[in-house]
N, C-alpha and C positions, 0 to 999 in steps of 0.2 A: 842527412838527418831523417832519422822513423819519427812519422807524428806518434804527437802524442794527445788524449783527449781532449786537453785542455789548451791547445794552442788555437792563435787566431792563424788562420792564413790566408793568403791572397793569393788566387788562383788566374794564369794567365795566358790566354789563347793568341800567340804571336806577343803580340803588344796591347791586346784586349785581354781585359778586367772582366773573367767570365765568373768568378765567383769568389764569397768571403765569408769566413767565418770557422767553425769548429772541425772540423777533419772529416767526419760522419755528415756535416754539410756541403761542404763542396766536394767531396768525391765521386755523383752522380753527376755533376758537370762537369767536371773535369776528366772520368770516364767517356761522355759521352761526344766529346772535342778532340780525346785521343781517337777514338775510334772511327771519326769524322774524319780522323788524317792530320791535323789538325797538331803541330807541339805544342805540348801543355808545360810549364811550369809550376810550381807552388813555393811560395814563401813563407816562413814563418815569419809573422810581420811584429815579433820584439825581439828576434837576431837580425833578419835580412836574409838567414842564408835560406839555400830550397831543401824543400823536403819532397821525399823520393817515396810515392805511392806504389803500392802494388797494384796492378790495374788488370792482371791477368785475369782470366775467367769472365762467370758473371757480375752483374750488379753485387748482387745479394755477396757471392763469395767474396767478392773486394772489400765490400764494406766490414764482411767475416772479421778479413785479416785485420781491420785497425783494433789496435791495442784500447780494450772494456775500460773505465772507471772505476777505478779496482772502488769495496765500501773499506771504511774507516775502520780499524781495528779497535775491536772491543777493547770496553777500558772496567778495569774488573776492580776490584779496593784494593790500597796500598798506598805507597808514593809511584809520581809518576816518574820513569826512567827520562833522565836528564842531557844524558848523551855528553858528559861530563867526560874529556880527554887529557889523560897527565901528559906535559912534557916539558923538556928541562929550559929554563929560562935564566940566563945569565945578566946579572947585574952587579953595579959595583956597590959592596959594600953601605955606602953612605943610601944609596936607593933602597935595599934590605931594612936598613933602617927604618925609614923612613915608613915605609909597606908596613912593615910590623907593626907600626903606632897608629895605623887608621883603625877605623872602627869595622870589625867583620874581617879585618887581618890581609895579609897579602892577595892573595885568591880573589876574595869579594872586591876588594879594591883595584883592580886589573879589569878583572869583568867589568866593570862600571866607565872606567878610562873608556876600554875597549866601544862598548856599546855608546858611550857618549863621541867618540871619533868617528863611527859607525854614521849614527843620527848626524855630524855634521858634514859627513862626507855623501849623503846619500842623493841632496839633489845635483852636485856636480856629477856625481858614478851617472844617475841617471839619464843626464844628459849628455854625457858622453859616451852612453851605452847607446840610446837612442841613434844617436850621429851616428855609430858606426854598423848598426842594422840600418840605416837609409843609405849609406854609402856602401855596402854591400850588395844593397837593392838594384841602386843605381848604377852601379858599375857592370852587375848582372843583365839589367833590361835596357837600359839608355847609354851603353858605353859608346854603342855608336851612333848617338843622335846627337844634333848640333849642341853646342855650348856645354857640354857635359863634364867638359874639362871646368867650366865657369861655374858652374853647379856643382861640381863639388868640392871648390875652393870658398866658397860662399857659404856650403853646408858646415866648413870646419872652422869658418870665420865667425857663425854666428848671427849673418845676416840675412833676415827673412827676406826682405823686400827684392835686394840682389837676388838670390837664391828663387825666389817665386819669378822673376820676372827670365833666368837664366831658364828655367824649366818650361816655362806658358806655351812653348809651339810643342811640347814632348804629347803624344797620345796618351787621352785623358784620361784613362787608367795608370797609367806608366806616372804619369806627372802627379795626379791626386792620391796616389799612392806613395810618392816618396813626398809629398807635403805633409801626409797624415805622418808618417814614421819619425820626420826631423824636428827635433827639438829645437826649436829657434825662437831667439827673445826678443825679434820684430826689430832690433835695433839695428840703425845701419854700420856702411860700412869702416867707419871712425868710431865705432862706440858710441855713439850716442843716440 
């Protein structure tokens, strides 16, 4: 994965937590640990997975290559473009119907389903997006440190407490880095 400006990453020397934050910030340390000899890593820390710097050259030219902050495209009068895409949607009959008789017609009424399943699906997506950028993390940096197998049966479980006390010997970048990433609701291992 090429950073991109707006990611967070976590940059890491062996199993040291040498650096975090926006791409243009850790890349002078991360720079300067490659150069040291030193294997560097980076994670983007809302997938999990690493992102591959260009670290050739100087400072200055490295930083060159990260991709700028593009600005905001001028917004000039008119309507704004909606990004509005036709395609074909099959139903029976009796559903036709039905679409037809809401208010704002089949179209508005689908958009509105849509976006209401959308909103109630968003904090399970979330936490399940979470979990599997810590389990990508963890598999990457702790696959071979003790209990890792326990750790990541705990991360899918849902239980904090298991899960924190599976990681506590892991090196404290490694370990407080996939506590930050997992989305865990403290409860234990029975649900409750």
């Amino acid at each position: 994965m090429i950073p991109n400006p707006d990611m967070d990453c976590a940059v890491f020397a062996g199993d040291r937590l040498i650096a975090r934050g926006a791409p243009r910030a850790v890349l002078p340390a991360m720079k300067a640990a490659s150069e040291a000899g030193e294997a560097v890593l980076a994670f983007d820390l809302a997938t999990g997975r690493t992102v591959e710097f260009d670290l050739r050259g100087d400072l200055e030219t490295a930083l060159g290559r990260l991709p700028q902050v593009l600005p905001e495209a001028k917004k000039g009068p008119g309507r704004p473009k909606l990004g509005v895409t036709a395609r074909e949607v099959t139903l029976l009959p009796r559903h036709w119907d039905w679409l037809s008789s809401q208010p704002g017609g089949a179209s508005a009424t689908l958009r509105k389903m849509v976006e209401t399943a959308l909103r109630e699906a968003e904090g399970p997506d979330r936490i399940r997006h979470a979990r599997e950028a810590a389990y990508r993390f963890i598999t990457a940096m702790a696959g071979d440190l003790p209990n890792y197998e326990e750790a990541t049966r705990m991360l899918f479980a849902g239980d904090r407490t298991a899960f924190e006390a599976a990681v506590k010997d892991w090196p404290e970048g490694v370990r407080d880095t996939a506590l930050g990433m997992a989305e865990l609701s403290g409860r234990n291992a029975h649900g409750r």
